[in-house]
C-alpha positions in Angstrom: 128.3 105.7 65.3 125.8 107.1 63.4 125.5 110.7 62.7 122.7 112.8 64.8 121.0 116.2 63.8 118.0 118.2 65.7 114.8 119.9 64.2 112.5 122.3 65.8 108.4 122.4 65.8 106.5 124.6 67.3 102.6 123.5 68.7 100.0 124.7 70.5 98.9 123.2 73.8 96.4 120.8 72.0 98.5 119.7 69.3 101.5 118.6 71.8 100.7 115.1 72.2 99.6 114.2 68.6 102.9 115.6 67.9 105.3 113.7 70.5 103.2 110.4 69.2 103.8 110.9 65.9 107.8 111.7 66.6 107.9 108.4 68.6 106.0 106.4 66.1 108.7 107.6 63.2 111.5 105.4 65.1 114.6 107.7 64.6 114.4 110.0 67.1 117.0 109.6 70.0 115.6 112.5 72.0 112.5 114.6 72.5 112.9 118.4 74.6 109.6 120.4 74.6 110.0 124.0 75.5 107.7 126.8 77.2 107.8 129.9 74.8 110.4 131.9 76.4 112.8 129.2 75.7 112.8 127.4 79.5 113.2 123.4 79.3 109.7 121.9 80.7 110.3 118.4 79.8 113.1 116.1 78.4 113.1 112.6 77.5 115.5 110.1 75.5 114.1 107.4 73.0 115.7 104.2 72.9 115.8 101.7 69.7 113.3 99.2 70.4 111.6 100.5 73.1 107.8 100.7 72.6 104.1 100.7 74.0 103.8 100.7 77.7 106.9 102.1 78.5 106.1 105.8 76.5 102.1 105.6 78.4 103.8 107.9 81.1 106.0 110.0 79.3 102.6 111.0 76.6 100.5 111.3 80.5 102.9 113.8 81.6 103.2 115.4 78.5 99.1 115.4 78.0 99.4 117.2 81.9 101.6 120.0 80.1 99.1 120.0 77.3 96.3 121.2 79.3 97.9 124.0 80.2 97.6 125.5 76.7 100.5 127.4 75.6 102.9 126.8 73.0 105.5 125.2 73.0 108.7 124.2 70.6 109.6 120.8 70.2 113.1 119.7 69.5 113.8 116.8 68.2 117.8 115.0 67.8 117.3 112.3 65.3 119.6 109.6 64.0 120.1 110.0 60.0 
């Protein structure tokens, strides 16, 4: 089984789907949580191997919904290394 760690970003409300994009088009991500500022879960999603196009057009809707709010947020990531 190969060996997981997580990494933290924090964004603005703008930069949040740019972000989530570019973590999903890197491939070795396992799992995406986005965070309000005070630390509360908004949003959590797991990436499967493989899995591509249509199937992330409602996760990055919801997360563009979030967006729009404009806050910021942290981002954490649990990649496969």
């Amino acid at each position: 089984m190969p060996a997981t760690f997580k990494e933290t970003f924090t964004v603005k409300g703008e930069q949040l789907v740019k972000k989530i994009k570019e973590l999903i088009e890197e491939g070795n991500v396992r799992k995406i949580t986005i965070h309000d500022k005070t630390g509360k879960e908004i949003m959590s999603f797991p990436l499967t191997i493989g899995v591509v196009g249509a199937v992330f057009a409602p996760i990055l809707a919801a997360v563009g919904a979030l967006a729009a709010l404009v806050g910021e947020y942290t981002i954490s990531v649990e990649r496969e290394s």
